[in-house]
C-alpha positions as CSV (number, residue, x, y, z in Angstrom):
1,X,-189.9,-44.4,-34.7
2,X,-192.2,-41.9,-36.3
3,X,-194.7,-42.6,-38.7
4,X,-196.1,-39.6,-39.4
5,X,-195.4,-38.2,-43.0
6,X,-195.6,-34.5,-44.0
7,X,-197.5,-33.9,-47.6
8,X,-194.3,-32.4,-49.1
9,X,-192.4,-35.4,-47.6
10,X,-188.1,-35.7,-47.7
11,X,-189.3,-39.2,-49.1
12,X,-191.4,-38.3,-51.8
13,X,-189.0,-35.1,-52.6
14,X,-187.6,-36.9,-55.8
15,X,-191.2,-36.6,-57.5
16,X,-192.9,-33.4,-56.2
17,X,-189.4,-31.4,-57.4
18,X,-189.8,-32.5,-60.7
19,X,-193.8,-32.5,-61.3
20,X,-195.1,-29.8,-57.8
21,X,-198.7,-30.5,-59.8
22,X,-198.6,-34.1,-58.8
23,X,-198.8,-33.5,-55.0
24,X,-202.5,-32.2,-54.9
25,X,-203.4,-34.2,-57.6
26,X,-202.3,-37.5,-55.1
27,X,-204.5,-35.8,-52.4
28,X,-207.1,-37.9,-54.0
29,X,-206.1,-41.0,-53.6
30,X,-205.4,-43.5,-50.7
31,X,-202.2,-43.8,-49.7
32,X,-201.2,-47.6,-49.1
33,X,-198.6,-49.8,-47.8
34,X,-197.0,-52.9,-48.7
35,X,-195.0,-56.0,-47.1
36,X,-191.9,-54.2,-48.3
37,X,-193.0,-51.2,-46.5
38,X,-193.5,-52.9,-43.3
39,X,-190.1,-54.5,-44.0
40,X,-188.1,-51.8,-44.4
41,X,-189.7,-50.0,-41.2
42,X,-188.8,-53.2,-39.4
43,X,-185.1,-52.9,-40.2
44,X,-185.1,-49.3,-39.2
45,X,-186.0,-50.2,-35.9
46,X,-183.7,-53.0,-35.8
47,X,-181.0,-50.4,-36.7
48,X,-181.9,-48.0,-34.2
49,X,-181.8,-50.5,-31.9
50,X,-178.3,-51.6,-32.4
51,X,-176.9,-48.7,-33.0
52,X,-177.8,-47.1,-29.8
53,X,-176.4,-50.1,-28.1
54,X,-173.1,-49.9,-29.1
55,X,-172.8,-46.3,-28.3
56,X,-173.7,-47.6,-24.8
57,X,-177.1,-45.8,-24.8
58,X,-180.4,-47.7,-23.5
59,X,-182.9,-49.2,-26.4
60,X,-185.4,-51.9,-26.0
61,X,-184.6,-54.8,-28.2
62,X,-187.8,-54.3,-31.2
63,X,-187.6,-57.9,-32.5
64,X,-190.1,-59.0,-30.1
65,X,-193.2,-57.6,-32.6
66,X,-191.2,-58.2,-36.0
67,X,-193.0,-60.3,-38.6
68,X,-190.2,-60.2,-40.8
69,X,-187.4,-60.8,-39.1
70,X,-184.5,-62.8,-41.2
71,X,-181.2,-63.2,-41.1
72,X,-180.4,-61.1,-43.7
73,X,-182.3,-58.1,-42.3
74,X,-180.2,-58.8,-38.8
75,X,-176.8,-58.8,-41.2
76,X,-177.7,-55.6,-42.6
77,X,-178.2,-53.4,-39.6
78,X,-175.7,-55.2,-37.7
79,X,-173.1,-54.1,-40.8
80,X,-175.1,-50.4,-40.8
81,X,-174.1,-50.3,-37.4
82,X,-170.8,-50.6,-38.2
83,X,-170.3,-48.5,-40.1
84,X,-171.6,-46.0,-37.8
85,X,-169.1,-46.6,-35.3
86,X,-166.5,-46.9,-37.9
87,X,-167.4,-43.2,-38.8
88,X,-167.3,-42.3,-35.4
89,X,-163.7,-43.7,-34.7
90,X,-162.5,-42.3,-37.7
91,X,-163.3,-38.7,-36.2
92,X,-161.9,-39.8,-32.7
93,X,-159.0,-40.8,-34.9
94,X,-158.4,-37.1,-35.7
95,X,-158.9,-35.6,-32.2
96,X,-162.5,-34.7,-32.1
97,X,-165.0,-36.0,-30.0
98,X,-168.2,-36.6,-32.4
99,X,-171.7,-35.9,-32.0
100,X,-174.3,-38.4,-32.8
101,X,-177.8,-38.3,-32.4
102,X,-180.0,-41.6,-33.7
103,X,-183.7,-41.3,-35.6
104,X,-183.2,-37.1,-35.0
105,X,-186.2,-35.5,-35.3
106,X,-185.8,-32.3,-38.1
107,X,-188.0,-29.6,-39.1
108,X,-187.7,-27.8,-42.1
109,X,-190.5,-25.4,-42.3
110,X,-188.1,-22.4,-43.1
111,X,-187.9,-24.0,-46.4
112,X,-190.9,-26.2,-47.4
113,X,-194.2,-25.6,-45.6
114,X,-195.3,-28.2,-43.4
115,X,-192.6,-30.1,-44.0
116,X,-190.6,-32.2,-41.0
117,X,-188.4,-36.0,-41.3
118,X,-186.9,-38.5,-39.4
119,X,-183.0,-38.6,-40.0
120,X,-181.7,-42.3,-39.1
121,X,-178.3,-41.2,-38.1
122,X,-176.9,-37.4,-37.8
123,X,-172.5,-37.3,-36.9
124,X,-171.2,-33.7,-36.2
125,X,-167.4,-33.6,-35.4
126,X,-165.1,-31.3,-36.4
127,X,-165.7,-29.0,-40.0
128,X,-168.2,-31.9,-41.2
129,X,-172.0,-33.0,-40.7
130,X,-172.3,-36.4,-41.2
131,X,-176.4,-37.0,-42.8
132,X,-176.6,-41.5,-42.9
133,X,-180.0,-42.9,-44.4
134,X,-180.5,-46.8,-44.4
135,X,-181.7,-48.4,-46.8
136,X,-183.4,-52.2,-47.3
137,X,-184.5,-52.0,-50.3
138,X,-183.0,-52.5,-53.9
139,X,-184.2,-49.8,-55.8
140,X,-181.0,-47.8,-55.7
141,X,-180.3,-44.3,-54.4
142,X,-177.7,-41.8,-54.6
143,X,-176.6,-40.0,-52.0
144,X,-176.9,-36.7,-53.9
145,X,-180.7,-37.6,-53.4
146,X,-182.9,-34.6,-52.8
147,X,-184.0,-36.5,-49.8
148,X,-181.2,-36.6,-47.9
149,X,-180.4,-32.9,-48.8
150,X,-183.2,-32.1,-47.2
151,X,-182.3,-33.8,-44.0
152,X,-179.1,-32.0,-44.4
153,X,-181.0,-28.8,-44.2
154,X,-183.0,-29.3,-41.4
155,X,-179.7,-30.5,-39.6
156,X,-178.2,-27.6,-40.4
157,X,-181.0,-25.6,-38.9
158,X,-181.3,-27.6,-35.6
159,X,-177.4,-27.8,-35.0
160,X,-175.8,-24.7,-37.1
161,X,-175.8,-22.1,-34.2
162,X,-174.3,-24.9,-31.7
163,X,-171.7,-26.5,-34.0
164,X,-168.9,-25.2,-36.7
165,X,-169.2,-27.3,-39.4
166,X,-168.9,-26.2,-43.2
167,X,-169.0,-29.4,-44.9
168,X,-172.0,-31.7,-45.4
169,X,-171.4,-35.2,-46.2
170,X,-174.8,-37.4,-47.3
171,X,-174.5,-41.3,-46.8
172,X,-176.9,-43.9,-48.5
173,X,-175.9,-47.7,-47.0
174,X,-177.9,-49.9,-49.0
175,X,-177.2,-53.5,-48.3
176,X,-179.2,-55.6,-50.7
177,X,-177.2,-53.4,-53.1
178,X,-173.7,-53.8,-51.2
179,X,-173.3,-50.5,-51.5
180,X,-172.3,-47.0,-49.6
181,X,-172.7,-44.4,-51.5
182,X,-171.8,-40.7,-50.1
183,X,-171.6,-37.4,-51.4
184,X,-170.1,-33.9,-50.1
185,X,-171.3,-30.9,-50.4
186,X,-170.2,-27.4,-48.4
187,X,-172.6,-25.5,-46.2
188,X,-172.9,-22.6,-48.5
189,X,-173.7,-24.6,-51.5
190,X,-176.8,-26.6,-49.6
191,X,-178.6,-23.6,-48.6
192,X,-177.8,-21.9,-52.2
193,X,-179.9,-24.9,-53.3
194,X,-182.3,-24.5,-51.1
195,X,-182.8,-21.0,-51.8
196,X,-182.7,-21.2,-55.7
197,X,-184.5,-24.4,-56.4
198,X,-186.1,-26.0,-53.2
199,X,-188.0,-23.8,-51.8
200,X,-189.3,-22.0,-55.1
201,X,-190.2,-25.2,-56.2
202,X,-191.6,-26.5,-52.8
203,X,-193.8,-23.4,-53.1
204,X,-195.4,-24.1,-56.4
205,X,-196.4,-27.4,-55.5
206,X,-198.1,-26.5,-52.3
207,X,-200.0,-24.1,-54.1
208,X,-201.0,-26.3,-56.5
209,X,-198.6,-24.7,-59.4
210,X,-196.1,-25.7,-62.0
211,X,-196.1,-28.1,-64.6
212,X,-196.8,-32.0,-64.7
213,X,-193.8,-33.7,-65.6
214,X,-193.1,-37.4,-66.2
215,X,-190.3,-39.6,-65.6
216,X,-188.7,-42.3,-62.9
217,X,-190.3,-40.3,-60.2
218,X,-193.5,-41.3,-61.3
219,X,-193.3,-44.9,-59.9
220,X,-194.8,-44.6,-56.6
221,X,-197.0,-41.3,-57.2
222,X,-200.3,-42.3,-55.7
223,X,-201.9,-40.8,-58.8
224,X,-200.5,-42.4,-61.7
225,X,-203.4,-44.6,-62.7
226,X,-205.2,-41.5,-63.0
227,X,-202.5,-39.0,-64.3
228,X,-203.3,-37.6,-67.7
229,X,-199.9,-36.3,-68.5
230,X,-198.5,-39.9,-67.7
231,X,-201.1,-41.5,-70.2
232,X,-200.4,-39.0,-72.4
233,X,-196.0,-39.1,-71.8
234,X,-196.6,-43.3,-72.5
235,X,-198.9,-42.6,-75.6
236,X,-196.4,-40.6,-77.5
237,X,-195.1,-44.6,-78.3
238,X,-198.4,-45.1,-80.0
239,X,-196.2,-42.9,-83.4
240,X,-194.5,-46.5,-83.5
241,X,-197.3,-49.0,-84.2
242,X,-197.7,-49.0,-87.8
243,X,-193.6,-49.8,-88.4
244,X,-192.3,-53.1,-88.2
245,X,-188.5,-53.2,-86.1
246,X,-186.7,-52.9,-89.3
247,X,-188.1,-50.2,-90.2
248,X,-187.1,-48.3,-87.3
249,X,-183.3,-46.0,-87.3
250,X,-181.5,-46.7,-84.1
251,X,-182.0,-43.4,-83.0
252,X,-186.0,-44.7,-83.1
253,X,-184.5,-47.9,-81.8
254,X,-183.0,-45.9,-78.8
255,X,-186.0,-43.7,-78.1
256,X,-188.3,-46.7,-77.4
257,X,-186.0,-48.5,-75.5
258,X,-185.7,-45.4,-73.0
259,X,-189.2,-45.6,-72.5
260,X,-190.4,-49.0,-73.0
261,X,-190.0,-50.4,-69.1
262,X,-191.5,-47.5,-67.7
263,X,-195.0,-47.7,-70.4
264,X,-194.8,-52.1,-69.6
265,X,-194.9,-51.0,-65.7
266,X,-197.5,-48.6,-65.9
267,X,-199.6,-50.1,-68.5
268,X,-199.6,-53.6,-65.8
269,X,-200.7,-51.2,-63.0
270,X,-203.2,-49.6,-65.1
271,X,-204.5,-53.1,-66.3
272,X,-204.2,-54.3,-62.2
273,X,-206.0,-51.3,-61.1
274,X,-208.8,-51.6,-63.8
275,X,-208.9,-55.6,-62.3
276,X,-209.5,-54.2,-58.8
277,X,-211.8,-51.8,-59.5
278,X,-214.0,-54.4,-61.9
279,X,-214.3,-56.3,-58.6
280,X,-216.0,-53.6,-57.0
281,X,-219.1,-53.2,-59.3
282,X,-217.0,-50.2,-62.1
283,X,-217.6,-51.7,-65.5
284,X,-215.5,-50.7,-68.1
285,X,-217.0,-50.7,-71.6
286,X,-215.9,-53.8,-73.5
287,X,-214.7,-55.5,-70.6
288,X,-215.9,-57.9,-68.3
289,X,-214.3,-60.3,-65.5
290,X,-213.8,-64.1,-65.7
291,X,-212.5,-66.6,-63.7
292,X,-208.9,-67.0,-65.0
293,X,-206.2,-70.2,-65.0
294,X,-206.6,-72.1,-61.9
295,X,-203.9,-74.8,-61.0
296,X,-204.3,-77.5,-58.7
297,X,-203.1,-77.6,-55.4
298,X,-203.1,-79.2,-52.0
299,X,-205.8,-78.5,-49.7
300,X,-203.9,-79.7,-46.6
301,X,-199.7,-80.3,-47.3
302,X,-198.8,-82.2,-44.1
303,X,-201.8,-84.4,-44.9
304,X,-200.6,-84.9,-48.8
305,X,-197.3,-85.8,-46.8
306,X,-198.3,-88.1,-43.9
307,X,-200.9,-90.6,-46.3
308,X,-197.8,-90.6,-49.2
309,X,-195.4,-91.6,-46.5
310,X,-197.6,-94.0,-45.0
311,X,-198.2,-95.4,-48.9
312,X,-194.4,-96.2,-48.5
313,X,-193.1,-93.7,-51.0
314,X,-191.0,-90.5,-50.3
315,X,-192.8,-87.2,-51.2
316,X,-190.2,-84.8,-50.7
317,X,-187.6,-83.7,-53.4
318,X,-184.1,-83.8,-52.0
319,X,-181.8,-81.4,-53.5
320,X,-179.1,-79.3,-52.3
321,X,-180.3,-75.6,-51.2
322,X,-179.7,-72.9,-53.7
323,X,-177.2,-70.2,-52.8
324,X,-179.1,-67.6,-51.3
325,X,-181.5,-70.2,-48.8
326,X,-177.6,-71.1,-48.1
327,X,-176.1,-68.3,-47.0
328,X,-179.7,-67.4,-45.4
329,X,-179.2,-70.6,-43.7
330,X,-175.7,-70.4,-42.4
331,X,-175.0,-66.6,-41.9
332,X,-172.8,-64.4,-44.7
333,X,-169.4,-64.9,-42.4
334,X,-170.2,-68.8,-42.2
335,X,-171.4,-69.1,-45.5
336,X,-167.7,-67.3,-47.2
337,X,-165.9,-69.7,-44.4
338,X,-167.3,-72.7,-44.3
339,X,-167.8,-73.0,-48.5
340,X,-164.7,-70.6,-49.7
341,X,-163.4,-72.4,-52.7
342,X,-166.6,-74.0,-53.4
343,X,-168.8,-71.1,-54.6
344,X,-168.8,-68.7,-58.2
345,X,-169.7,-66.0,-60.0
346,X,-170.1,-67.2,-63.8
347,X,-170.2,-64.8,-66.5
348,X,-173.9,-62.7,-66.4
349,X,-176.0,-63.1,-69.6
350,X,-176.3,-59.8,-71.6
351,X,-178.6,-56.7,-71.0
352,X,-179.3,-53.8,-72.6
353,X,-179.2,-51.1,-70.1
354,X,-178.8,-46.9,-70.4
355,X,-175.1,-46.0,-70.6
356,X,-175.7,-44.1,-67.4
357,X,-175.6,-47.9,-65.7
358,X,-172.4,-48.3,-63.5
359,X,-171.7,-51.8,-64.7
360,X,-168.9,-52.0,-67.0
361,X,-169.6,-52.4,-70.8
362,X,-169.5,-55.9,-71.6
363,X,-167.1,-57.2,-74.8
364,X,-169.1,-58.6,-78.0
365,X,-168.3,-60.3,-81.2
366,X,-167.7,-56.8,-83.1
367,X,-165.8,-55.2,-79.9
368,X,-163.1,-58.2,-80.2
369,X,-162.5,-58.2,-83.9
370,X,-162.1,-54.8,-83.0
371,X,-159.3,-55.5,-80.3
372,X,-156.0,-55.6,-81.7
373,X,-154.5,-57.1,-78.8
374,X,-153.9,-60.6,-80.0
375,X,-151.7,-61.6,-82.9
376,X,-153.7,-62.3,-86.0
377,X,-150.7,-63.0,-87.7
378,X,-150.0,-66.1,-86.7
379,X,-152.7,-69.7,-86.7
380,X,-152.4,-69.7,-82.8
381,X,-153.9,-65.9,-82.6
382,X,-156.3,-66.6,-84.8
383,X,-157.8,-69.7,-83.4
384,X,-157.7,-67.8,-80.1
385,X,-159.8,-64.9,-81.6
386,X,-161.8,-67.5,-83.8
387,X,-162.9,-69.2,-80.3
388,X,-163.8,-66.2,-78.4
389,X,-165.9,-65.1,-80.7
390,X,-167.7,-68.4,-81.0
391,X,-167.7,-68.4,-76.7
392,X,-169.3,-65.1,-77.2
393,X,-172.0,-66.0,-79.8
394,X,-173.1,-69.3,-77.2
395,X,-173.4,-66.4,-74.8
396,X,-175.7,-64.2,-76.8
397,X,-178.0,-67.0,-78.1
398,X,-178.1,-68.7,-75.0
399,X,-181.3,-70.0,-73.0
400,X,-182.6,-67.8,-70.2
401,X,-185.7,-67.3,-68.1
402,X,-187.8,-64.4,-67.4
403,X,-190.0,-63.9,-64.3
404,X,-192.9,-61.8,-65.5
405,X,-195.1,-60.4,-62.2
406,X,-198.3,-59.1,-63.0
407,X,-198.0,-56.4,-60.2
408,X,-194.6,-55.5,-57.9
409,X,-196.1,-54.5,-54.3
410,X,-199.2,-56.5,-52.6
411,X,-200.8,-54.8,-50.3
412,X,-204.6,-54.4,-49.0
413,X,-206.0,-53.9,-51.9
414,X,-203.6,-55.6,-54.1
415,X,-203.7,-59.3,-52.8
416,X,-202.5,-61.7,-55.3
417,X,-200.3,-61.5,-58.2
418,X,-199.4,-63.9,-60.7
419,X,-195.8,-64.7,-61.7
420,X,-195.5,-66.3,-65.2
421,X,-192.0,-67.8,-67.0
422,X,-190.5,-67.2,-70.5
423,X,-187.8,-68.9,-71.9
424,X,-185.3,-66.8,-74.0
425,X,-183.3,-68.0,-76.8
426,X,-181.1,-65.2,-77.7
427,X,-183.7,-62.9,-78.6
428,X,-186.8,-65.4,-79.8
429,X,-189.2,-66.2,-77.2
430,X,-189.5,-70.1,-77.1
431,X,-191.7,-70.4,-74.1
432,X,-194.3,-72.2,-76.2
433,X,-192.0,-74.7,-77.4
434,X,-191.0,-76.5,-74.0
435,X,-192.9,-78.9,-72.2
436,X,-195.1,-77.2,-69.4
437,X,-193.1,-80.9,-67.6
438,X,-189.8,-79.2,-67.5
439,X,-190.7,-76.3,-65.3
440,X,-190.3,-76.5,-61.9
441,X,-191.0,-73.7,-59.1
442,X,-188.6,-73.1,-55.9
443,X,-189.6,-71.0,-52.8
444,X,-186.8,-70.2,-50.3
445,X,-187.9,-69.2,-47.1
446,X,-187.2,-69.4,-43.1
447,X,-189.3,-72.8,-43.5
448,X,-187.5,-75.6,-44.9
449,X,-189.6,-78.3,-44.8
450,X,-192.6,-76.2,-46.1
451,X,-190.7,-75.0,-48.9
452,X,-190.1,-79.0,-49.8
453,X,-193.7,-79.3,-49.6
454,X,-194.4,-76.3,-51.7
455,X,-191.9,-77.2,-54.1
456,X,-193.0,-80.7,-54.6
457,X,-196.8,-79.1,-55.6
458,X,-195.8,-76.9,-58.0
459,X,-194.0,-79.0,-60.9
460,X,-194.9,-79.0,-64.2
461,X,-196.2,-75.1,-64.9
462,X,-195.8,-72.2,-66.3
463,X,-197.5,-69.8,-64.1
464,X,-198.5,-69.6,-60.5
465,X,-200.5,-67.3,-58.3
466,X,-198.9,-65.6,-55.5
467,X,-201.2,-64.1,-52.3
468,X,-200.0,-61.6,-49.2
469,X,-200.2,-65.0,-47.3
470,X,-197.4,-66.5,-49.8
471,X,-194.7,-63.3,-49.1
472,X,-195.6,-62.7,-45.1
473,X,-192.4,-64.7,-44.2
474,X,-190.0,-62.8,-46.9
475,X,-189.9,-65.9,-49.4
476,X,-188.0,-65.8,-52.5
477,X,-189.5,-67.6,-55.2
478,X,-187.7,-68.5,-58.9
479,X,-188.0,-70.6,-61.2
480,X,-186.0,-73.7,-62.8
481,X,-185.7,-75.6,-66.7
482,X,-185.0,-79.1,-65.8
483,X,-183.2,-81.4,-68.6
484,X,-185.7,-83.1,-71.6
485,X,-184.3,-86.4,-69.9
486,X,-185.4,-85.4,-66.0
487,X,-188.4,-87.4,-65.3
C-alpha cells in the first residue's frame, strides 16, 4: 500500500479548500501519527487483501505483521468486501462486464500541483464510475467529500479515453458507523468543479494565497496550536465572560453552543501541547510543571494474583462481559444468533446536537402537550399524557456519566492521557457528591483475564492515566456507578 502523501493531499482536501493559507503554514510543523492511524492502515491492507481474493486475483495474506488485528477489524473488511462484489454483481446483473481495479494508483496533477492518491476500490461498467473509500474510523464522512471527488478526478483522467462512462458515483463504507453512504454526480459536473473551484483554489494554497479560515476542518491541521486566526476564531467567545447564562438571548445561547466543542478541543490541545513542550526545557511565564495525581497500582498483576490465591481468597471480579467484549468475543453473526431475544436498545439519554444531525428529533415534555393525538377529554387520556410527561421528566433529570480525555490521539510525542468521570444529574454536575467507592473502571480487550486483573486494580477512582502501552491492543475502556449498597 502506498504511504507516500502529496502536500496538497485528497486526504487533507477538506481543510486546504477552505483555509489554502494553512498548508504552508503546516510546513512547519511535524507531521505525526497515532495508534488509530496505524489502525486504520492495517484494515486497508486487510481489505485489499480480501477483496483481491474473491475476485480470484493473487494477494498475500497481511495479518502476519498486524498489531492490531481484532475481530471487529476482520468483520469490517470482510463486509467491505462484500459489498464490492455485491456492486460488481449488480452490473453483471445488467449485462456488463465490470472493471475493477484495487488500491489504483491516480495522479491528478492536471488539476492540483503535485498532487497524486491511492483509490481503495475503482468499478467501471457500463455509463457509471464507481469511486469506494473505506473507512475504520468514526468520525463520519460524506460521500460528497472533496476527497473522494478528487479520486473521481484522477479516475476520470486515467480511464476517460478507455471507458464511456458519464456518471460518477462516490462510496464512503464506514463500519464503526454502519453506514454506506454514496453520492452521484455526472461527468460534466465533476470537471466543472474542478475547473471553477478546485483548481483555483488548489492554486492559491500552493502559492501560499487566500485567506485563513476556521472551522471543523481545522481538527487535524498540523498547525493549530500555533494558528493565530484559530486563537483568534475561539477568542471571539471571550464577548461572553462577563454575562451570567440568564442573561444571555437564545440566539447568544445558540451561538456559543455552535462553537463551544470546537474552543473545549482546541483549548485541551493547546493546554497538552504547552505540557509537552514544558517537558522539554520552554517555560511559559506563570507556569511551571508538578508532579500531578498519582494512583496506586500493581507493580507485577500475576504476582498480586498468585500470593492472593495462595492466601485462599479469590481476586478476580466475576461478572458477565459487557456487550461489545460480547459480540467481540463471539463474532457479530454469533453474537445476533446465539443471544437474539436476549439483547436491547433502551431509549438514549438527551443531547443537544446542530439540527444538521441525522438523528431524528427526540419528543419532550412541551412537544407532547403539544401533540393532540391523545384524548384529553376523557380521565384515561389524561393520565396517559399525565404519565408520559412524568417518564419524560425522569429521562431529562436522569444520572449519566461523562468520560472527559485530556487528549484524543497518543502518539510519539503524546504518550499518556488522562481520562476523568463526571456524573450528570440532568444538567448539575454532582461528581463531587458521590463516593470516589462507587466508581469502578472496565477495560475490554482481546485479553480476558488481564482485563479481570486490570479491572480488579482500578476500583474506587475518579480518574486514571492511560499510556500508548494501555491502547496497543485496541482496548476499550468505560466507566461504571455501582449502587450506595455494593460493597
Amino acid at each position: 500500500m502506498p504511504n507516500q502523501h502529496a502536500l496538497l493531499s485528497p486526504s487533507s482536501s477538506e481543510r486546504w479548500l477552505h483555509c489554502p493559507k494553512s498548508v504552508r503554514l503546516s510546513e512547519q510543523f511535524e507531521d505525526t501519527t497515532s495508534v488509530y492511524a496505524s489502525e486504520g492502515t492495517e484494515a486497508h491492507a486487510l481489505c485489499e487483501h480480501l477483496v483481491l481474493t474473491a475476485l480470484g486475483r493473487h494477494s498475500t495474506d497481511p495479518r502476519s505483521w498486524f498489531k492490531q488485528y481484532s475481530q471487529e477489524m476482520q468483520e469490517a473488511a470482510e463486509g467491505y468486501t462484500a459489498y464490492i462484489m455485491e456492486t460488481v454483481a449488480a452490473l453483471r446483473q445488467d449485462g456488463v462486464e465490470p472493471s475493477v481495479f484495487v488500491e489504483q494508483r491516480l495522479d491528478m496533477r492536471s488539476y492540483v500541483k503535485d498532487c497524486f492518491g491511492t483509490s481503495d476500490c475503482v468499478i467501471i461498467g457500463g455509463d457509471t464510475i464507481v469511486i469506494c473509500d473505506f473507512k475504520f474510523g468514526k468520525l463520519p464522512v460524506p460521500a460528497t467529500s472533496p476527497q473522494l471527488r478528487i479520486y473521481a478526478l484522477g479516475a476520470c483522467e486515467l480511464f476517460g479515453n478507455l471507458y464511456d462512462f458519464t456518471r460518477v458515483r462516490t462510496v464512503i463504507y464506514q463500519p464503526r458507523l454502519t453506514t454506506v453512504d454514496e453520492a452521484e454526480i455526472t461527468r460534466d459536473e465533476l470537471y466543472a468543479w474542478a475547473n471553477d473551484i478546485l483548481a483555483p483554489t488548489a492554486k492559491l494554497a500552493y502559492d501560499d494565497e487566500g485567506e485563513f479560515a476556521c472551522g471543523d476542518w481545522c481538527r487535524f491541521c498540523r498547525a493549530r496550536n500555533h494558528c493565530r486566526a484559530l486563537a483568534d476564531h475561539q477568542m471571539e467567545l471571550a464577548q461572553y465572560d462577563f454575562k451570567l447564562p440568564p442573561t444571555l438571548d437564545d440566539d447568544e445561547i445558540a451561538e456559543i453552543l455552535s462553537r463551544v466543542d470546537d474552543l473545549i478541543s482546541w483549548a485541551g490541545s493547546i493546554k497538552e501541547y504547552a505540557l509537552q513542550a514544558a517537558l522539554k526545557g520552554v517555560r511559559f511565564d506563570g507556569w511551571k510543571v508538578v508532579e500531578g495525581r498519582a494512583n496506586r497500582r500493581y507493580v507485577n498483576e500475576e504476582a498480586v494474583a498468585e500470593r492472593v490465591t495462595a492466601s485462599g481468597k479469590d481476586p478476580f471480579e466475576h461478572k458477565l462481559l459487557g456487550i461489545t467484549a460480547m459480540e467481540k468475543l463471539l463474532g457479530k453473526k454469533s453474537f445476533a444468533e446465539l443471544l437474539d431475544g436476549l439483547v436491547e436498545r433502551p431509549e438514549g439519554k438527551p443531547v443537544l446536537v446542530p439540527v444538521s444531525d441525522k438523528r431524528p428529533e427526540m419528543h419532550t415534555a412541551k412537544n407532547d402537550f403539544a401533540d393532540k393525538t391523545l384524548d384529553l377529554t376523557s380521565n384515561e387520556g389524561i393520565n396517559q399524557r399525565v404519565s408520559k410527561v412524568y417518564t419524560d421528566m425522569d429521562t431529562l433529570l436522569g444520572y449519566r456519566l461523562e468520560i472527559v480525555s485530556t487528549s484524543d490521539i497518543l502518539s510519539d510525542s503524546i504518550t499518556s492521557t488522562a481520562l476523568t468521570v463526571r456524573v450528570w444529574h440532568g444538567s448539575q454536575n454532582v461528581t463531587d457528591t458521590i463516593d470516589a467507592s462507587r466508581f469502578r473502571w472496565l477495560r475490554t480487550s482481546s485479553d480476558a483475564a488481564a482485563d479481570e486483573l486490570w479491572n480488579a486494580a482500578h476500583i474506587g477512582m475518579k480518574a486514571i492515566t492511560l499510556t500508548v502501552r494501555d491502547v496497543q491492543y485496541s482496548a476499550t475502556y468505560n466507566c461504571e456507578l455501582t449502587d450506595e449498597q455494593e460493597e
